[in-house]
N, C-alpha and C positions, 0 to 999 in steps of 0.2 A: 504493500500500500504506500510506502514511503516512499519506492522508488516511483509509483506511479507518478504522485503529487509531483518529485522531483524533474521526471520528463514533462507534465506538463507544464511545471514552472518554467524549464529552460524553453520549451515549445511555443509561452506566451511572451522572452524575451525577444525570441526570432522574429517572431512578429512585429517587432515595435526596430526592426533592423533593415537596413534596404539589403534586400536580398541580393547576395554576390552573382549569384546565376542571374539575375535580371541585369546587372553590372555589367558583364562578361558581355551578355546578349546586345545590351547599348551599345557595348564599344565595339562589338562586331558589326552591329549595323552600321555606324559611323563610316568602320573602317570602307564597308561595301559600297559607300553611297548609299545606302537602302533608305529615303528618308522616309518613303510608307512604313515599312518596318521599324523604324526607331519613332516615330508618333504613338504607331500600333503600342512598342513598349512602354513609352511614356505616357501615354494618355489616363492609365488606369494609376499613377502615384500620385500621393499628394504631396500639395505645394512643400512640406517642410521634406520629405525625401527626392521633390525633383534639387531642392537646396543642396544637400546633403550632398547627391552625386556630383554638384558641379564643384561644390567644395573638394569633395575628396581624390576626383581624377587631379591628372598632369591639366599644365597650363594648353598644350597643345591639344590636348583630348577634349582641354573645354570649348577652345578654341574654334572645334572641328562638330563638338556638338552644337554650339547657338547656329554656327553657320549652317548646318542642314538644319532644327528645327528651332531655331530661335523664333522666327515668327508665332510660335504659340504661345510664346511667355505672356503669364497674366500677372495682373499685381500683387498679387498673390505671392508666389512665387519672387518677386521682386523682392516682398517686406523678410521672406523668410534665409534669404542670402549673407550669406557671411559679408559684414560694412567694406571687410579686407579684399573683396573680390567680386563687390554689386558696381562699381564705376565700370570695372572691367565688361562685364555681362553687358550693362546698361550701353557703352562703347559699341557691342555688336548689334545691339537691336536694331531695326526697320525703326526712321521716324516714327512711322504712322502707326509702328505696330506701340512703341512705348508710349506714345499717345493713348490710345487705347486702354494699357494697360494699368495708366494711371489714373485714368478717368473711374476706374469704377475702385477705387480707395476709398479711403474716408479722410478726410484733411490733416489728422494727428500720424495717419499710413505714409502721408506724401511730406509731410515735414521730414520724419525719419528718415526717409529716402531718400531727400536730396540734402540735409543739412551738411553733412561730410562731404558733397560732390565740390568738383572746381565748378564756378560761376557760368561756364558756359553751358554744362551739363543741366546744372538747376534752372537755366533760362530755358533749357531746351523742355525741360519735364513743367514749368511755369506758364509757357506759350502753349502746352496741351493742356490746361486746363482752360473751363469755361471763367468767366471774369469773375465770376462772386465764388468761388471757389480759390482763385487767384490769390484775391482780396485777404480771403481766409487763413491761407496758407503764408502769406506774407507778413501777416499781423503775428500769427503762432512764431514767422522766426525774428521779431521782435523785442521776442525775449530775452532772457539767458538761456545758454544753452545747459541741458541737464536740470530745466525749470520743469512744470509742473505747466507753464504756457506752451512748450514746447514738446509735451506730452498727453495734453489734451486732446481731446476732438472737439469742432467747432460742431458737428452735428448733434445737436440736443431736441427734448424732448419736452417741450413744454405746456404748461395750460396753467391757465389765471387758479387764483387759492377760492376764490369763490364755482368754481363747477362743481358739477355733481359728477359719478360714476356714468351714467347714461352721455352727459354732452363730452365727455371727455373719451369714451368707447366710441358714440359718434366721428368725433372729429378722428381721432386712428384711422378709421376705415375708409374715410373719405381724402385724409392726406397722400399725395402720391410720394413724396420724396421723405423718406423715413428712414433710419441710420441701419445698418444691416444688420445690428446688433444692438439694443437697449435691454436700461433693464430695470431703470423707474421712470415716471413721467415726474419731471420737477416744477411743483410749483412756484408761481410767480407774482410776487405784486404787483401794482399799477408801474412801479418804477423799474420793474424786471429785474429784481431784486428777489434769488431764493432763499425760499421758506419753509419749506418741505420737499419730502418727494413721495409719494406711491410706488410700491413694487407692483409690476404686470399682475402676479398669482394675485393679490389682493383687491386689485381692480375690478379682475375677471370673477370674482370670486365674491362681490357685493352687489346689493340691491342696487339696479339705475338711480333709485331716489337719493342716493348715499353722498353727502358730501364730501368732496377730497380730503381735506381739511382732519375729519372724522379716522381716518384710515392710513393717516401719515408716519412712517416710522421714524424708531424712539433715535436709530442710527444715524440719522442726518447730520453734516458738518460740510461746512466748507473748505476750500483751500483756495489759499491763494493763488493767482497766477505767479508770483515770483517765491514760491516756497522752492525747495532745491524737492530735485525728482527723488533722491535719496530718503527724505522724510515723508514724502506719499506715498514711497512706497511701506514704509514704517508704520506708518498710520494703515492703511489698509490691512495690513496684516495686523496690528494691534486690534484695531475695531472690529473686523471682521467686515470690513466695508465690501461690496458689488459694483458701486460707481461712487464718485462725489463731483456737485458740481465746483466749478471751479471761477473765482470772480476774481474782477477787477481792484484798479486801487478803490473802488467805490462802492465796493460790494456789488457790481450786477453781474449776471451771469454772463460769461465769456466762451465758456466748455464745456465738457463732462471728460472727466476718466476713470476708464474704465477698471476691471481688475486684472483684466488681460494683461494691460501694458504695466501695471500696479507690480504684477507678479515680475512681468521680463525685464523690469527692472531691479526689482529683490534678487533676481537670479544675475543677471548681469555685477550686482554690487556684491555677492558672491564669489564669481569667477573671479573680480578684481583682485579682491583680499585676497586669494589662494596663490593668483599668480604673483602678487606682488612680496607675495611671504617669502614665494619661493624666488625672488629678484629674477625672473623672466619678463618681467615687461608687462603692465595692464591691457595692452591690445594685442598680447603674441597668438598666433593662430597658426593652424595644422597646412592654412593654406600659404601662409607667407614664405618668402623668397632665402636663400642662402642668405643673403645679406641683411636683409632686414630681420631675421630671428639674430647673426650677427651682431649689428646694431643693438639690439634690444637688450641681449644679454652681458654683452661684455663689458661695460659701466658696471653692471653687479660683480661679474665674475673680478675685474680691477679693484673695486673696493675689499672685497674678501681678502684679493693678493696681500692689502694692506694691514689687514687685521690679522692675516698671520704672521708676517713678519715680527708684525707686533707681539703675539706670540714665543715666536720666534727668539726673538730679543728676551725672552725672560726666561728661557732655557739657556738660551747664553750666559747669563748670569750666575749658573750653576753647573758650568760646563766640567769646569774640578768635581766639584763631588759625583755627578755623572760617569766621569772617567774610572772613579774610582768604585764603584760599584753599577755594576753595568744591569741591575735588576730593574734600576732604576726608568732605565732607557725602555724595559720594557712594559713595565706598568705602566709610566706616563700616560698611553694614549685613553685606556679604560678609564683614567681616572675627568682625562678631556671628555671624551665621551658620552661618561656615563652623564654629566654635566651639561654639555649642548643640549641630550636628547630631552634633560629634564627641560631644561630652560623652554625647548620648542613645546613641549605638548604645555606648559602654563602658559608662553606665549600665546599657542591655537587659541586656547579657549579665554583669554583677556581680550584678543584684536577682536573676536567675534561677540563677546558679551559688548563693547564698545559697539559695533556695525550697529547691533541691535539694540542699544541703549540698555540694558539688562543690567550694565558695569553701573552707577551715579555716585553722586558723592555722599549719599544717605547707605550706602553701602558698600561702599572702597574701604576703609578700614577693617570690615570685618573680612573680607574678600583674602584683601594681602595678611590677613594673621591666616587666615584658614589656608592659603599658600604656603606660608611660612613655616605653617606644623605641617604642612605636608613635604614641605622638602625635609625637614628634620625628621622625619619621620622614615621617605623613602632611604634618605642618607645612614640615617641607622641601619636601618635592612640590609642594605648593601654593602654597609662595612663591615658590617659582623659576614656576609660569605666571603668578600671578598680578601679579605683580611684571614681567613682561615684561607684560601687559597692562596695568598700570599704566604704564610709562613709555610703549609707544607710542599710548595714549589722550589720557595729558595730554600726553605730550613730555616728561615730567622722572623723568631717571632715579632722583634720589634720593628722590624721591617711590616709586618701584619698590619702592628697596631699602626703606624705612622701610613698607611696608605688607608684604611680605616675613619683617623681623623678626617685624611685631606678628604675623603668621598661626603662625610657628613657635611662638612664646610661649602666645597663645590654644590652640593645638592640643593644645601640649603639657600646658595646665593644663588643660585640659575633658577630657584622655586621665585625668588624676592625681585630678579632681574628681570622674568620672564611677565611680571604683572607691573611692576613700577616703569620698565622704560616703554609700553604703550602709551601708560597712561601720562608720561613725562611731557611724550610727543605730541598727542592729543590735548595736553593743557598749550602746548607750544602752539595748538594749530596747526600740527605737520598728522599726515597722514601715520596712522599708527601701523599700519600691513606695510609701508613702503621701505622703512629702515629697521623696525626694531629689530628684524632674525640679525639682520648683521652686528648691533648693538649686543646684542644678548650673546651671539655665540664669541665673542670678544672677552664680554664678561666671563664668559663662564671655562675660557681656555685661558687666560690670565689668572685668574683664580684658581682654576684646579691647579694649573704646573706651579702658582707661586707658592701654593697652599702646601701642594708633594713635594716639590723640591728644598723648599724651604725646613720644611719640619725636617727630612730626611736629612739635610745637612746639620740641624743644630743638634738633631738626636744618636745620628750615626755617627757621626765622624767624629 
């Protein structure tokens, strides 16, 4: 039975994978010319796996695909493209067909789309829209970018705070241009000013006689258009929000956002923090160039050169007693180690309780003592084995004990380094995922070697 569940577990992961033989069969049709054939293939995947494959071939295979079936591309497809490789795509398209394809977006689809393009590109995709769409999409990039104006949708869903359930069901069905996804109607004052909003289920689901007003959820809030898109997305998952409208410096309504782009921006400030922990660069991607992952990396990898030197230099300082018992040289690095790995996993979980505001200052002291017993704590643990395999490796017990101490001390500062220098950087205003791994792992090999080497020499020698 277990094994059952387990096939069908991996059988539901397949599923949610662009399948290699489908792959295989694209790039043979490619190869053929066959463009009926490669339609045929494509026609049946959705826009985030037509994404996916163009992401993950060579440049020349993409190349070779848009030029036989690029005329199908829908906008679709467009919003689901890797930002590192959508100029690209956009580049092959027919005018008339990216025309097209932008036309049936919704105005917060077509900001996203074109904000990172060069200016000629964004005029090109601006000139295919109709003019009050234009207008729309021109005001959203008025904003700051990574705002909450520039994550909006201008198509909303409106009706005055005096209707009833019936005039308000009315008008729905009689409006022709309606957003291809909602998910309350928001009330409005005389000054179009929101005040509420209704959820669809609740609408459909009261008496016609029933005034709006009567039926308004308790979750309603605004945001502002210039709030940073990082705390709407925060808010939404705090709240549990579906949309919020989004206003002016004057409170009128301007937007809605949804929880769509709520979420892929949650997920986007995700991948940030991960890649920048690991110093590969905030926008590194599977599709970018020799040079540009280059680029991205090697600033991190130069700074580390420096902090090991730094290192470095404080083994130097114990290069005599080194020489002189060579056990030494060989424990060093466990005691480095065991020290970085603590510092990272307190790090992980400080940079992320920050993203998510979880860290405050109503709870930072109790936070860094509850670290601090836990580095003294894993530090113990680990000197007592490793300290017994110290002495029956070399034979000397106070060799044991003196790599023992250094492990509790390392443990305990890389527990103290891994929660204080986010939160150092974070009072600084500096992003806390961008520098701290390299702060902390500094700390914590400066400390372990000066903690081993140091004890070792006043104790042995």
């Amino acid at each position: 039975m277990a094994d059952d569940r387990q096939d069908d577990h991996e059988r539901e992961e397949e599923d949610y994978r662009l399948d290699g033989e489908v792959v295989e069969a694209i790039l043979e049709a490619v190869e053929a010319e066959d463009a009926a054939r490669l339609i045929a293939l494509m026609e049946p995947l959705h826009a985030a796996d037509i994404a996916d494959l163009l992401e993950q071939v060579g440049g020349a295979e993409r190349a070779a695909i848009l030029r036989l079936w690029g005329r199908e591309i829908d906008g679709e497809i467009l919003t689901e493209i890797d930002p590192t490789i959508r100029e690209e795509v956009i580049e092959a398209m027919p005018h008339e067909v990216l025309a097209e394809a932008v036309r049936e977006l919704d105005s917060d689809d077509v900001v996203d789309l074109i904000e990172d393009l060069e200016e000629p590109q964004q005029e090109a995709i601006l000139g295919a829209l109709d003019e009050s769409d234009r207008a729309a999409v021109e005001q959203s990039l008025t904003y700051p970018e990574y705002s909450a104006g520039r994550l909006m949708q201008r198509e909303v869903v409106t009706a005055p705070e005096h209707w009833t359930v019936g005039e308000t069901i009315d008008f729905l069905r009689r409006e022709d241009e309606l957003p291809d996804q909602f998910y309350h109607v928001i009330l409005v004052d005389p000054g179009h000013h929101p005040v509420g909003y209704v959820t669809l289920g609740k609408l459909l689901a009261s008496r016609r006689d029933t005034p709006l007003g009567a039926i308004t959820e308790d979750s309603f809030r605004t945001i502002s258009a210039w709030t940073e898109e990082g705390d709407v997305a925060y808010a939404f998952n705090q709240y549990h929000l579906i949309s919020a409208p989004v206003v002016d410096d004057d409170d009128r309504l301007v937007g809605a956002i949804t929880i769509d782009d709520a979420m892929a921006v949650l997920d986007e400030e995700h991948e940030e923090d991960i890649l920048r922990l690991a110093g590969v660069g905030d926008e590194s991607s599977l599709s970018d160039t020799v040079v540009e992952t280059v680029r991205q990396r090697l600033p991190w990898l130069a700074v580390n050169l420096v902090t090991a030197i730094l290192a470095s230099m404080v083994i130097a300082l114990f290069e005599g007693t080194i020489e002189k018992l060579v056990a030494l040289a060989v424990l060093m690095p466990i005691v480095a180690s065991m020290g970085g790995n603590a510092g990272t996993q307190t790090l992980t979980v400080a940079v992320r309780a920050l993203a998510t505001k979880n860290l405050t200052e109503s709870n930072v002291l109790r936070v860094v003592r509850r670290e601090a017993l836990v580095g003294l704590a894993n530090g113990a643990a680990f000197a007592l084995v490793l300290g017994i395999v110290a002495w029956v490796w070399f034979g000397t017990p106070v060799l044991g004990v003196v790599i023992g101490v250094a492990m509790v001390v390392n443990l305990f500062v890389a527990a103290l380094a891994g929660i204080v220098v986010p939160l150092t950087l974070e009072k600084l205003g500096a992003d806390p995922a961008l520098a701290s791994g390299t702060f902390v792992t500094t700390v914590t090999d400066v400390v372990g070697f000066f903690a081993f080497l140091g004890l070792a020499t006043a104790v042995l020698l």
